[in-house]
LUMGUVEX-221085 format. One line per 10 residues: for each residue x, y, z of C-alpha. Coordinates in steps of 0.001 Angstrom, whole numbers. Last residue first. Layout:
residues N
X:Y:Z; ... .
end
This chain:
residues 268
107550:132112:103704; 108884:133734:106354; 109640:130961:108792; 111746:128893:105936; 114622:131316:106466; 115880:129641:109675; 116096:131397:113494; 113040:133517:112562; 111825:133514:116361; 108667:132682:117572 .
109268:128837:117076; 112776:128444:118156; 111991:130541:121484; 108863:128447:122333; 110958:125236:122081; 114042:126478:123567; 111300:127724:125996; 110180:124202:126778; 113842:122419:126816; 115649:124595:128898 .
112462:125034:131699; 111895:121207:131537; 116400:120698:132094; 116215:123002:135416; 113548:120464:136360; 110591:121693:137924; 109248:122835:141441; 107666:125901:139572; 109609:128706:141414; 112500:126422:141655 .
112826:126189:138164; 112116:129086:137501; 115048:130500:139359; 117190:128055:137374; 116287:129621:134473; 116869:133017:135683; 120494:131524:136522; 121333:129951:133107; 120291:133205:131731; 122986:134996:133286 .
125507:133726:130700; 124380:135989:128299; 125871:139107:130330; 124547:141521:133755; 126997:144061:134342; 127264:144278:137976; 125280:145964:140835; 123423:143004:141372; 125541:139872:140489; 124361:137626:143387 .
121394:137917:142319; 120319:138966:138720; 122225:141651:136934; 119820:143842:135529; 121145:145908:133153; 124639:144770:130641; 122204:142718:129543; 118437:142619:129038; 118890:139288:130536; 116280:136887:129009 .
114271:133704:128979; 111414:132684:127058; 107341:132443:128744; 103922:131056:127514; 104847:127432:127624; 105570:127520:131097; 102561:128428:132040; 101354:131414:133983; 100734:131591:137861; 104375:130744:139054 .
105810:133228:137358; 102935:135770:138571; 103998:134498:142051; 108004:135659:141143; 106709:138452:140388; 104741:139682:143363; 108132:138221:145319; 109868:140935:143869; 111735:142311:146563; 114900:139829:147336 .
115513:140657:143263; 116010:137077:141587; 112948:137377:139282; 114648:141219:138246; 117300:138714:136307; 114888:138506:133753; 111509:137508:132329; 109809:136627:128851; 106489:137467:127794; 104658:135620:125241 .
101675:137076:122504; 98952:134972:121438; 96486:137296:121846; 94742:135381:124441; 98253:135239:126021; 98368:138735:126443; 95471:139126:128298; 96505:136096:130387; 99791:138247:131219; 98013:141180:132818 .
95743:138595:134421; 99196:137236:136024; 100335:140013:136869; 103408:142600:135166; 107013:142630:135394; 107831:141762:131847; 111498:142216:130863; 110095:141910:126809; 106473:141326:126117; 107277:138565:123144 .
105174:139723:120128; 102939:138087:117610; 101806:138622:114053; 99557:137608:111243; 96857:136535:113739; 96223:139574:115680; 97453:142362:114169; 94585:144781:115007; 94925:144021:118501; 98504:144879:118676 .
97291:149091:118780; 95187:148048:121837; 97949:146075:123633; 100042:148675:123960; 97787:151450:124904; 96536:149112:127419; 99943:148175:128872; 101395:151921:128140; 103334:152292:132001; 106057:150919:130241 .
106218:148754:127448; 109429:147213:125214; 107448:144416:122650; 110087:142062:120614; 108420:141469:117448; 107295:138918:115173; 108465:138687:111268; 106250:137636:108508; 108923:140789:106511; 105436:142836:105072 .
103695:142355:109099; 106909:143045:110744; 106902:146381:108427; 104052:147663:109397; 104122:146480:113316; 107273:148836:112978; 104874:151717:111331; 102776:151264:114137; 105388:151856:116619; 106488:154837:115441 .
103363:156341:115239; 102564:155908:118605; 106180:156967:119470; 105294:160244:117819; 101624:160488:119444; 103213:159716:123298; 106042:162073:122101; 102955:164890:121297; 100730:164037:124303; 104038:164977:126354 .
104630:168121:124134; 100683:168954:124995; 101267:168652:128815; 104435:171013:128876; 107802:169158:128889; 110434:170296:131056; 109756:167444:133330; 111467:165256:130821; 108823:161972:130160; 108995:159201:132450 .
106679:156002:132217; 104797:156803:128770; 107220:153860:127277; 105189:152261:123852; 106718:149316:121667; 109626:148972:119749; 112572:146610:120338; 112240:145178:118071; 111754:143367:114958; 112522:139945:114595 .
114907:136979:113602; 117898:138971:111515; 119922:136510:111021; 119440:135521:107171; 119326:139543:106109; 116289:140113:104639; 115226:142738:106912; 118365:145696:106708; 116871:147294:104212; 113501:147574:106004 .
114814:149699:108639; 116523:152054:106254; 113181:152576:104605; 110974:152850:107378; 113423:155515:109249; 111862:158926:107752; 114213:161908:108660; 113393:164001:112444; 114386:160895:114587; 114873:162155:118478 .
111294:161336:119175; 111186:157761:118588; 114612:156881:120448; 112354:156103:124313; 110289:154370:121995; 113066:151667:121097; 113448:151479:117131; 113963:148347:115564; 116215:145637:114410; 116696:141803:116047 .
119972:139827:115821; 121518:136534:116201; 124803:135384:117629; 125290:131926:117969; 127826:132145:114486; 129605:135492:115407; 130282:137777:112919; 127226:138193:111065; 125736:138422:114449; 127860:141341:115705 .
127050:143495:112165; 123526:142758:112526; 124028:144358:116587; 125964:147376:114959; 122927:147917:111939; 120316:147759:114973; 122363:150352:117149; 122945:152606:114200; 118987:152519:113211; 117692:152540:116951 .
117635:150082:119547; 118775:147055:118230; 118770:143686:119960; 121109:140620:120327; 119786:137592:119693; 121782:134704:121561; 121384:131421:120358; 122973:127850:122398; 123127:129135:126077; 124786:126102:127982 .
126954:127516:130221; 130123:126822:128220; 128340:129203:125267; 127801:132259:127381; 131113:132362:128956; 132772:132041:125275; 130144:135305:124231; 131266:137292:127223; 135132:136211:126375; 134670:137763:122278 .
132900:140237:123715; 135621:141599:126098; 136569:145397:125271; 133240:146476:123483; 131007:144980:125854; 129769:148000:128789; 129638:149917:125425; 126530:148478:124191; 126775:146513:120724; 126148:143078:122507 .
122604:144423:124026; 120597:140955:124776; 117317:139607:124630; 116276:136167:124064; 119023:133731:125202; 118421:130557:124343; 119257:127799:126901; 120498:124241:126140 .
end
């Protein structure tokens, strides 16, 4: 049994065939699927999905890319929605200085890079107050990243979402006691650099994830990815390792179940 760690149910790209995409997901073996918010409406539409579906879960949070079209407070509406039984983290947040609008003078860019800063501070915040973890979206902000974690070492962890990074990259984390989980991309004919870091870093330290409807692993490229993916990103670790497709299942199950608040009893 698979667990799914990162999904987008409330996207468009599912709003005609959930019901099928969820079915798929269950005959091939994926047991939990969290499905993540993005801002406030996309975090109170993915709780909404998982009160509705019983394998469904959900996380809540505000993506940086969202940060800097809020102009009203979000803490409070954020937090409202935390003691809800399946909500099992917070996220995604993080930092994402990768693209910025070329419009943008020099000191508007430092000012977004300050806003989602903030933003993602205030989300570490309230993981700390809920004993939540958090699901951790970076680009091109590694350090940056991992320097405002730092403070929150030991009350708090995060899972480096879609990570794409090395092996040293990943270590650092790890001595943190953070996890990073990997998609389709694994598949991609060019990322052999990848696939070497998954072979590099234990098996303990990783989950499994789409980030569907994107990234479609091979042979779906150029198709909406879905839950049931997972089964194959598995089985490419597998093979990267030389393991069992049924090791990989059963060890980040295990990691999955115990980062993410899948029973009440975690937050006390």
């Amino acid at each position: 049994m698979f667990i799914e760690t990162h999904a987008h149910l409330d996207f468009p790209q599912f709003s005609k065939d959930l019901e099928a995409v969820i079915q798929r997901a269950i005959d091939s073996g994926i047991e939990k699927i969290i499905t993540i918010g993005t801002n406030l409406q996309s975090s109170r539409k993915a709780l909404s999905i998982a009160e509705k579906i019983p394998a469904v879960w959900a996380a809540v949070g505000i993506h940086p890319l969202e940060a800097h079209k809020r102009a009203q407070p979000f803490e409070k509406d954020l937090s409202d929605l935390l003691d809800h039984p399946k909500i099992v983290a917070i996220g995604e947040t993080g930092l994402d200085f990768h693209k910025f609008d070329p419009s943008l003078s020099p000191a508007e860019i430092e000012e977004q890079k300050k806003i989602q800063q903030e933003f993602f501070l205030s989300q570490l915040e309230l993981a700390k107050e809920a004993k939540l973890n958090v699901i951790i979206h970076q680009r091109a902000a590694f350090n940056e990243t991992l320097s405002l974690l730092s403070p929150y070492q030991g009350v708090l962890r995060g899972v480096f979402h879609c990570f794409v990074g090395t092996s040293q990259e990943a270590s650092l984390l790890f001595s943190q006691s953070h996890l990073v989980s990997f998609t389709g991309i694994i598949t991609f004919p060019n990322a052999q650099a990848l696939r070497q870091t998954v072979l590099e870093i234990p098996l303990e330290n990783m989950m499994l994830e789409t980030d569907c409807p994107f990234l479609a692993p091979v042979p779906y490229r150029g198709k909406r990815s879905e839950p049931s993916h997972v089964r194959i990103i598995a089985d490419e670790i597998a093979k990267i390792k030389k393991i069992s497709l049924e090791e990989v299942a059963s060890q980040t199950t295990r990691t999955a179940s115990e980062f993410f608040a899948f029973q009440n009893s975690k937050r006390n």
